[in-house]
N, C-alpha and C positions, 0 to 999 in steps of 0.2 A: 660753614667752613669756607674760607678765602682761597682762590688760588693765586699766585704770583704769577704772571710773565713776564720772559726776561728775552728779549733781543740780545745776547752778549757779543762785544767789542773789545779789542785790546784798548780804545780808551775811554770811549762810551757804552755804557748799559742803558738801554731802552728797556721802561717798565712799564707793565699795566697790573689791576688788579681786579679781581673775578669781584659782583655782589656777592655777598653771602648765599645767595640761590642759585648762583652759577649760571645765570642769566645773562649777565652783560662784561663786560671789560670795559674799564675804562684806565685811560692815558695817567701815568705818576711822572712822566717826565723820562729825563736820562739823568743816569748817575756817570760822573768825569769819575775813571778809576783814578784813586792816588796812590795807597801802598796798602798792604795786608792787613793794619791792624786798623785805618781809619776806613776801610774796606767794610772789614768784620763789623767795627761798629756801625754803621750804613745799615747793613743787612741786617744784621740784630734787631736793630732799632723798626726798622720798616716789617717784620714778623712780627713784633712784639706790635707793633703802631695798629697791624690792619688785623691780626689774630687771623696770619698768615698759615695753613695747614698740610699747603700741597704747592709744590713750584714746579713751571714746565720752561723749560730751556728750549730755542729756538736750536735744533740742528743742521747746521751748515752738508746736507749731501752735495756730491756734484750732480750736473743733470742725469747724466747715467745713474747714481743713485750709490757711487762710490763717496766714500771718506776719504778728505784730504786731511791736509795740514791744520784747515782751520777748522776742524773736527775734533781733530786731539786736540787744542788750545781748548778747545769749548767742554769737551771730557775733563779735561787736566783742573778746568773755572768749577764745573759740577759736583767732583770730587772733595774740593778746598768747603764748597758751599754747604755741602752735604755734612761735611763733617763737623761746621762751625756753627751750623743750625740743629742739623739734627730731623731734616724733614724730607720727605721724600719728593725724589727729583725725576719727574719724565723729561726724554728727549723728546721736540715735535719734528719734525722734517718739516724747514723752514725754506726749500726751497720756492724762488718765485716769492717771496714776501718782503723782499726790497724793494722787487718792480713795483708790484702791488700796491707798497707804502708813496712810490714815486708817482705814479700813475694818479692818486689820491689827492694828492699834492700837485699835483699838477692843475686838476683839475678846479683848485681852488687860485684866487688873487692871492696867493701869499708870497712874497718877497725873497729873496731865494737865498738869503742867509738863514731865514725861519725855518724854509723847508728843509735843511740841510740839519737844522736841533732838531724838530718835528719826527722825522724818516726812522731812526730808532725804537721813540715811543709807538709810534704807529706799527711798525713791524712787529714791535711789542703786544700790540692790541690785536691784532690778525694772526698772530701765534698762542694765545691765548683762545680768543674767541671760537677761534677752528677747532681748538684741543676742546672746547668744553660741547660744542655741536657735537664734535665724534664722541664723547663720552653720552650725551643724551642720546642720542640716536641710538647707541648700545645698546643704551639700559632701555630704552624706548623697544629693541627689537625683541631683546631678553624675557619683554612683560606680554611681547604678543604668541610666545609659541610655549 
């Protein structure tokens, strides 16, 4: 089973996608949103492509740990996603994973129009990756007591 990560933007979505053993994530890019129905098809397409089973949503807290604005936008995107897929959706608490992604970036020669497409994917891959460590670690602590 695959899982999706999704960095979501009002214009860009940054993707990654779990191996099948939930080992690794790796980078699908950003999606340019364009309107609802070449939306759907997108997302359709990319479940059906990677036999996609579980999707985690990067969630925007503030630092105190409160919900803003770009919180509901991000509930309001999960809800449309949930219902046009049909698969279950976790929220991660995404805070700090733009620095992260920057920080990353930084530290490579890459040209700062690429780091600017790159910063999505990446935040993508780091929301992801985190979400699948806390799930092993669970089940990891689950099997020792």
């Amino acid at each position: 089973m695959r899982v999706l990560g999704i960095d979501f933007g009002d214009k860009r979505i940054g993707l990654a996608v779990s191996d099948k053993l939930q080992f690794t994530a790796q980078g699908l890019g950003q999606y340019q949103v364009k309107n609802k129905k070449e939306d759907k098809i997108f997302f359709q397409g990319l479940v059906s492509k990677y036999d996609i089973e579980e999707i985690v949503i990067g969630f925007p807290l503030r630092m105190d740990g409160t919900e803003g604005t770009r919180a509901e936008k991000t509930k309001e995107f999960a809800r449309w996603l949930e219902k046009i897929l049909n698969l279950p959706i976790t929220f991660w608490d995404e805070r700090l994973t733009t620095q992260q992604a920057s920080r990353i970036l930084n530290q490579q020669k890459i040209k700062k129009k690429s780091k600017k497409d790159l910063k999505d994917q990446i935040s993508a891959i780091i929301i992801l990756a985190s979400y699948m460590e806390h799930k092993r670690s669970k089940s990891h602590a689950s099997q020792n007591h």
